[in-house]
C-alpha positions as a Markdown table, in Angstrom:
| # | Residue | x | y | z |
|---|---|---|---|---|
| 1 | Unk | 0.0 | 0.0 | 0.0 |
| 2 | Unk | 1.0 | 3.5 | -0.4 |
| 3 | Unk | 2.0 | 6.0 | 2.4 |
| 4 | Unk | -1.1 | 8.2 | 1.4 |
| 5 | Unk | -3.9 | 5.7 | 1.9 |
| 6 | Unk | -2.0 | 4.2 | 5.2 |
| 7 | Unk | -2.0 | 8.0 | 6.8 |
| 8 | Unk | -5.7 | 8.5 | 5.4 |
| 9 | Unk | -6.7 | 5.6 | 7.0 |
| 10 | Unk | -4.2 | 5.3 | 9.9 |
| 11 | Unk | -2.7 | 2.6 | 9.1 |
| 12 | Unk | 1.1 | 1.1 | 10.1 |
| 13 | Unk | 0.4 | -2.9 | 9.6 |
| 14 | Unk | -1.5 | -5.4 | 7.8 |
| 15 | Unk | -2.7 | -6.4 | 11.0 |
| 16 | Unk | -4.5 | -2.7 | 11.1 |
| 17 | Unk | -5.2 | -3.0 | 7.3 |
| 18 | Unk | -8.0 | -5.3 | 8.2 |
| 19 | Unk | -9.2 | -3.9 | 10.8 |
| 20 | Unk | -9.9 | -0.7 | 9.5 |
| 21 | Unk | -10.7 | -1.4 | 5.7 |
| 22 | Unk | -12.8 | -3.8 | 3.7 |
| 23 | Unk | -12.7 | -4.6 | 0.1 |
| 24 | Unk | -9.0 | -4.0 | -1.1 |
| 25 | Unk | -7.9 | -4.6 | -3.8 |
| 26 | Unk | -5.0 | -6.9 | -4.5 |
| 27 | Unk | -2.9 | -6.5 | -7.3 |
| 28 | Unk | 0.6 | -8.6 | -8.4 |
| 29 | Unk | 1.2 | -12.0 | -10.1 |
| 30 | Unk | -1.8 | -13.9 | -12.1 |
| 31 | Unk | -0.6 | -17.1 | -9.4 |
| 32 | Unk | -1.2 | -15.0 | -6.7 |
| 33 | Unk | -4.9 | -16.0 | -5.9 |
| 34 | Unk | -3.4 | -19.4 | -5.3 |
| 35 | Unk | -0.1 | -19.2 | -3.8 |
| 36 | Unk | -0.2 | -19.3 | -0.1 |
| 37 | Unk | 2.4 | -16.7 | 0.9 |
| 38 | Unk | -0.2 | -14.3 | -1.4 |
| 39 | Unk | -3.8 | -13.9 | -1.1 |
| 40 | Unk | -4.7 | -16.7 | 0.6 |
| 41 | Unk | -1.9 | -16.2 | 3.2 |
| 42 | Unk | -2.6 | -12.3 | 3.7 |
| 43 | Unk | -6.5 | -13.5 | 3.9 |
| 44 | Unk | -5.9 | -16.1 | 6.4 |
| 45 | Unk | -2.9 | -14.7 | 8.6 |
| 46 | Unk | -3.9 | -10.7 | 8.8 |
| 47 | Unk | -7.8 | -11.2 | 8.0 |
| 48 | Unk | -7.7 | -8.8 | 5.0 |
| 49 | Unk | -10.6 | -8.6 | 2.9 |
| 50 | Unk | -10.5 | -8.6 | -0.9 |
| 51 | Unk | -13.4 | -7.2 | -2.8 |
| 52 | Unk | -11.3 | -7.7 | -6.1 |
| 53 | Unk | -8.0 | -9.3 | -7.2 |
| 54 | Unk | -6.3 | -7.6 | -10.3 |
| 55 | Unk | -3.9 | -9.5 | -12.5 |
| 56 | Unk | -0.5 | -7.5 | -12.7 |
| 57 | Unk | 3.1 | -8.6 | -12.7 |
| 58 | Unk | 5.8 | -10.1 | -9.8 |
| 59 | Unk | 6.7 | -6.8 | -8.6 |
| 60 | Unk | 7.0 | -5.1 | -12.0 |
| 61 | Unk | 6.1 | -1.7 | -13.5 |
| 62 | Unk | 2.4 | -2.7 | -13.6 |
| 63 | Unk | 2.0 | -3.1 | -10.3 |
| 64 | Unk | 3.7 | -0.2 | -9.2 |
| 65 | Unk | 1.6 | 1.8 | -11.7 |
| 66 | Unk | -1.2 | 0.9 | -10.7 |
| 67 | Unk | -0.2 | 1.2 | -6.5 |
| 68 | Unk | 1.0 | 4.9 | -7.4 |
| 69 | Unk | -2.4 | 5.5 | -9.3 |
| 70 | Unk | -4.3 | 4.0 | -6.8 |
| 71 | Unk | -6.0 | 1.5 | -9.3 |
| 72 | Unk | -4.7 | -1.6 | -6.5 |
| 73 | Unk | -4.3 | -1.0 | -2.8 |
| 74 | Unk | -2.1 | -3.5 | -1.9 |
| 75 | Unk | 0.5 | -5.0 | -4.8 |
| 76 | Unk | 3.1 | -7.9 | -4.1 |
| 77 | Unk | 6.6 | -6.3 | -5.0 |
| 78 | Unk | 9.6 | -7.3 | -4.3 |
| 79 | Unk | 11.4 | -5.5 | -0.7 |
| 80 | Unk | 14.6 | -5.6 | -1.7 |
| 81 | Unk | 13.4 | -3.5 | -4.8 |
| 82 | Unk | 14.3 | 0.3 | -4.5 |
| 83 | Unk | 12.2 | 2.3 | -6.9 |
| 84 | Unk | 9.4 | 2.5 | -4.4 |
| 85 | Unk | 10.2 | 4.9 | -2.0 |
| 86 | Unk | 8.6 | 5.1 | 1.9 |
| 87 | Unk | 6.9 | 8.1 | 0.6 |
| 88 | Unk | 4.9 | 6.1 | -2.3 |
């Protein structure tokens, strides 16, 4: 997720992600609706909520389009990845 929409919503974790939002949407990798350290593992280990799941990329420039443009609000990419600032 981007800084923006965790300050709007005052948000630090994933854990507080679910608490405080419904109906995200995830965007990354078209084997991320099956893979269990993706949606199913942020479903069943934080509790978030999923209203729709886009098809992107592993970490690539679609789904950091589409987390700067707020089209996704959560996307997989990769940490160790530095073209995403803190600020984003």
């Amino acid at each position: 997720m981007t800084k923006a929409f965790a300050d709007e919503h005052g948000v630090a974790s994933l854990s507080e992600l679910a608490e405080a939002c419904g109906g995200l949407v995830l965007g990354g990798p078209p084997e991320c609706t099956e893979r269990p350290f993706c949606q199913p593992g942020l479903e069943e280990t934080y509790g978030l909520e999923f209203a729709e799941f886009r098809s992107l990329d592993a970490g690539g420039p679609l789904t950091k389009s589409a987390l700067q443009q707020g089209e996704v609000t959560l996307g997989l990419v990769f940490s160790s990845d530095g073209s995403l600032t803190p600020s984003e």
